[in-house]
N, C-alpha and C positions, 0 to 999 in steps of 0.2 A: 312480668307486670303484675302488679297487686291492684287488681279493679277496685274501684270506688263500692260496686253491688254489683255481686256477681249473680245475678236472678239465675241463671240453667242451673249452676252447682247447689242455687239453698232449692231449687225447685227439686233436684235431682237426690236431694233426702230420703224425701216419700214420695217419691215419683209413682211406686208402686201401689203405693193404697190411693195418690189421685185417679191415678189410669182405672184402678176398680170401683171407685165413688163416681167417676165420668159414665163410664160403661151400664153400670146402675142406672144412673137418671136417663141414657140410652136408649136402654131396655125398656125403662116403663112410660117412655112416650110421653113425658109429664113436664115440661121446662120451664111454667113460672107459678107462682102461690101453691106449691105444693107439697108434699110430706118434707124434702129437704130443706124447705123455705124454713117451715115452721120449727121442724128440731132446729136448726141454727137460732132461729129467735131465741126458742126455749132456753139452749144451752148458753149464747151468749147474755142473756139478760142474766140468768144464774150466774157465771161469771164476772158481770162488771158488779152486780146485786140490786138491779131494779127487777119492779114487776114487767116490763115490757122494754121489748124489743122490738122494732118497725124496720127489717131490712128494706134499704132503698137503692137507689142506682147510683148513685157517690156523695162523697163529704159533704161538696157544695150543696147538693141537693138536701142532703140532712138538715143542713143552717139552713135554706131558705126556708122548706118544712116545717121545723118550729116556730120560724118569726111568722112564717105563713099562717101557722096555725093559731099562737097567742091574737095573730090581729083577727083572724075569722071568731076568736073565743073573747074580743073584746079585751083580753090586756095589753095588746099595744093598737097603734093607730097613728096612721097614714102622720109622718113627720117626726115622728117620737123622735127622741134621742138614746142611743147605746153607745154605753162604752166600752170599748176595745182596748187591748193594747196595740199600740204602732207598730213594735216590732212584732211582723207575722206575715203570713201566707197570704195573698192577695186576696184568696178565696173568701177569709172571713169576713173582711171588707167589702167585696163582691157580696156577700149573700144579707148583709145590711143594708146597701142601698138598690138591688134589686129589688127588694122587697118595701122600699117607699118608705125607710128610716133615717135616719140620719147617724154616723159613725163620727163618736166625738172620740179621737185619739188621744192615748195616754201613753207617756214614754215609761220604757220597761228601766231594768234597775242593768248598768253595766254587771254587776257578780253576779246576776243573774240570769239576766238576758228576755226574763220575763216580764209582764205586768208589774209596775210597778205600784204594788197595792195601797203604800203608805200616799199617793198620790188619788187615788181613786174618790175619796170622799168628797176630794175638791172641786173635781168635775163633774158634781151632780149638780143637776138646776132643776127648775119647777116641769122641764119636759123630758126630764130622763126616765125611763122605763124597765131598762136593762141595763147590765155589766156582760158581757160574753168574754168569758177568762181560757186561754189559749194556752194549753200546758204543749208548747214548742219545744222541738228538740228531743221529748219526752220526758221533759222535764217538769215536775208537778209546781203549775202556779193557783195553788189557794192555800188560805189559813181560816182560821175561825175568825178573822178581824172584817174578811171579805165577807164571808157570810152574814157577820153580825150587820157590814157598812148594810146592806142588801136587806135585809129585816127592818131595818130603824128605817128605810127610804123607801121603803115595800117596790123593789127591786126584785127584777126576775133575776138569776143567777144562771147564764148557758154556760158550756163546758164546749168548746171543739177542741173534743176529742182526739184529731184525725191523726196525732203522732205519738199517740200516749197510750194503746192497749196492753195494761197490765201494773201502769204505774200505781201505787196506792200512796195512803197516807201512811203517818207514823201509828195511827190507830188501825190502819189495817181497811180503810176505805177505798176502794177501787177508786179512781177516775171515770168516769160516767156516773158517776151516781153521788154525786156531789153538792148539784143543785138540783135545779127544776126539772132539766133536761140537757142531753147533752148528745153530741154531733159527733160520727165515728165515719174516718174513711179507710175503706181497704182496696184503696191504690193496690197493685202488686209490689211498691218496694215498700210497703209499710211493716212493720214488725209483724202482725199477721196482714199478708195480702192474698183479692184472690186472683184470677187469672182474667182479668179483665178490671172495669169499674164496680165499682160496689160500695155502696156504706150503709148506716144503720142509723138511728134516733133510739137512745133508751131514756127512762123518765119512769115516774112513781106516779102520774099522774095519769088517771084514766082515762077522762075527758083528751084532754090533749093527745094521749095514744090513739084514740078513734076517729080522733081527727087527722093526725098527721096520717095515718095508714086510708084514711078517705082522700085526702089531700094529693097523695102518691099514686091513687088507680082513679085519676080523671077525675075523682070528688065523688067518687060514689060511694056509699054505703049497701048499696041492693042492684044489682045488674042492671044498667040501662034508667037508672035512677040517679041523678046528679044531686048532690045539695051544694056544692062547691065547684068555682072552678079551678078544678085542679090541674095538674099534669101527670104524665107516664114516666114516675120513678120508682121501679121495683126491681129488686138482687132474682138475679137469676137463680134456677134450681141445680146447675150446674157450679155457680160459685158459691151457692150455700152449700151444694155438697163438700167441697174443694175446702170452704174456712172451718167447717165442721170437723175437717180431718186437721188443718192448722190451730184451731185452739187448745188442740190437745197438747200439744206443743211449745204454747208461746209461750208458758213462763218458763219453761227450761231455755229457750232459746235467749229469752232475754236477762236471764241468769249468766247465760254465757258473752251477753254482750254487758254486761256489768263487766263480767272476769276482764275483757278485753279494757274496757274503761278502767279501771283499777289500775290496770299497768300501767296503759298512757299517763294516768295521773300520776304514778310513782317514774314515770322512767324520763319523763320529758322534762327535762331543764334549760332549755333553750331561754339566755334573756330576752330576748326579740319576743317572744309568744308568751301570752298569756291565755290560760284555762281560765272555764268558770268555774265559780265556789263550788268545788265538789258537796252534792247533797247526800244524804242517807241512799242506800241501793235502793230501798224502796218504792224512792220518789222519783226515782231514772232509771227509765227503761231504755236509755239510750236511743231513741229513733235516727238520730244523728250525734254525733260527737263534735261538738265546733270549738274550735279554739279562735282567736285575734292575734291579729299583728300590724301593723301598719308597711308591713313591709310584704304583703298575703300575694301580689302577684311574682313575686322577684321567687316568696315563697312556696309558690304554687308551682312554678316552674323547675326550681331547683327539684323538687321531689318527683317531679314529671321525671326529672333524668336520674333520678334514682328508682324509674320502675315502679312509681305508685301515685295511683291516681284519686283526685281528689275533687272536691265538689265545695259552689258556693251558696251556702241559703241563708239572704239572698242577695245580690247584688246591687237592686234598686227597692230600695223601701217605698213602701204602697203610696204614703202621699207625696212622693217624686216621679212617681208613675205619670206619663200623658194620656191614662183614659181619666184620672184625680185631677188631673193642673186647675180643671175653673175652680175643684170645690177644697179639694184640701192642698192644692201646688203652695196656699200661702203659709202652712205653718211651719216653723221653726219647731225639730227636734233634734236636736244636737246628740242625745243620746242615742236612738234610734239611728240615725244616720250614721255615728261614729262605727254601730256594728255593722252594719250592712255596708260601710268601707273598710271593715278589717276581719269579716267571720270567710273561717276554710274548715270544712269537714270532714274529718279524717274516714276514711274505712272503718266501718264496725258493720258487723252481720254476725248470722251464725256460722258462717265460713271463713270468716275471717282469725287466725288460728294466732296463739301468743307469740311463733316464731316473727308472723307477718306484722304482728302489732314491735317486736322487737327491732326489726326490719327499721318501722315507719321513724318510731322515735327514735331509730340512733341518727335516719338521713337529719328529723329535724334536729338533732344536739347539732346533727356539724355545719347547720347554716347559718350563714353569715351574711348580713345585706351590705352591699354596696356602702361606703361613705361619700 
């Protein structure tokens, strides 16, 4: 069987420097805001290229954290409007109207699968505040046109992050550091994971650093001194040690999950399936690999009996979702819907080896759907 993610085998890389980074924090009795915390900031904010990094307890947390923060720092407020794209993780929708905003859906582009930018500009009204742009898949959604729509509309510009570490631009821009601020999770199956929940907030911006990092320890600033009411969102000092050993890493890793994309794009000729617009290696880090089909479950199964397994992100788009039905059950997206009735994600990891990728795309050349 060729797993979907085989987390023991990519855990079992560096098993031996986790076990000594574990034993470390161990030893010095120290498990939260402490030396591991702060080297992981340091090195991952150098990394994506902002001045700060705010390790927290997960992705979701990250988005609420900023919207949280912009409204305690007065740029947004209680109804605002942001826009999304539709096609996405339920999370970034969740952490909009958790946070008392309003989430105006934008459909992504079929070749791309992402926010559909040339759309964007239309959906601004006199209460929108934000765009929060979703490089899905790991696939990088922004241009300079977004940035520009976001300037001329004095729009915040958020990034989640959460499947995208290491993606850049054509100019050599990390992802996170793109707009205002942006939202990072490290789920353990994400391109770096750590062994538990975990994610981060990075951003250029001072103010809002010292708030989201007060926002995340109960709202304080000074022990037993509250300015906010916050919550208890902070990265453990055992998963900072853990990502601090996996950054080292990740862009080989996902150099190698390029190699494996590359193939599938050169070896997959199935008419039934279609790929997305393969983009520059730069701008895909591969977090998933998805293809369409309208034929995905007949699909899904036939490759079950050739020993490989596969995975759907996602199967119910967010405003078909029953916690959405009063506030967005009523809108029509055809485009969004059509993916989340036809996306299957193939295996890609760093385990995932070109025999197994050779393996995947010959079972798909030989399917054939039912007439």
């Amino acid at each position: 069987m060729i797993t979907f993610y085989n987390l023991p085998a990519i855990t079992a890389l560096h098993a031996e420097e986790y076990k000594g980074a574990i034993s470390r924090v161990v030893d010095s009795g120290w498990f939260l805001q402490g030396r591991e915390t702060e080297q992981f900031e340091k090195c991952y904010a150098s990394y994506i290229g902002t001045r700060h990094c705010i390790g927290v307890g997960n992705g979701l947390d990250a988005l609420c954290l900023i919207l949280q923060a912009y409204k305690q720092l007065g740029s947004l407020s209680e109804g605002d409007e942001v826009i999304v794209p539709a096609n996405t993780f339920i999370a970034t929708i969740n952490a909009i109207t958790l946070c008392g905003l309003r989430p105006i859906l934008v459909e992504p582009t079929w070749e791309h699968l992402n926010l559909d930018i040339s759309r964007v500009e239309e959906a601004v009204t006199p209460r929108t505040r934000a765009v929060v742009t979703v490089h899905l898949y790991g696939r990088l959604s922004f241009s300079d046109a977004l940035a520009d729509i976001c300037k001329r509309h004095n729009l915040l510009l958020i990034e989640d992050n959460a499947q995208a570490q290491g993606c850049r631009t054509l100019d050599s821009r990390r992802t996170g550091s793109l707009g205002h601020a942006a939202a990072h999770s490290f789920y353990p199956a994400k391109n770096i994971g750590a062994f538990g929940d975990a994610g981060a907030v990075t951003t250029d911006d001072d103010r809002l650093a010292e708030t989201v990092r007060s926002l995340a320890n109960y709202g304080t600033k000074e022990k037993y001194v509250f300015s906010y009411v916050g919550r208890n969102s902070r990265i453990s000092e055992i998963d900072a040690a853990v990502l601090s050993i996996k950054l080292q890493y990740l862009d080989e890793d996902n150099h190698h999950r390029q190699q494996i994309a590359a193939y599938y794009y050169d070896a997959i000729s199935n008419p039934h399936v279609t790929l997305p617009q393969r983009l520059p290696d730069d701008c895909n880090v591969y977090h998933q690999f998805p293809i369409l089909t309208p034929h995905r479950d007949s699909l899904r199964r036939h490759l079950l009996d050739c020993g490989i397994e596969t995975m759907i992100h996602y199967p119910v788009a967010p405003h078909r979702q029953q916690c959405y039905a009063a506030t967005l059950g009523h809108l029509h997206l055809p485009i969004t819907e059509r993916i989340h009735a036809c996306e299957l994600s193939l295996p890609i990891s760093p385990v995932i080896t070109l025999d197994d990728a050779a393996t995947i795309a010959k079972a798909i050349n030989s399917f054939q759907p039912l007439s």
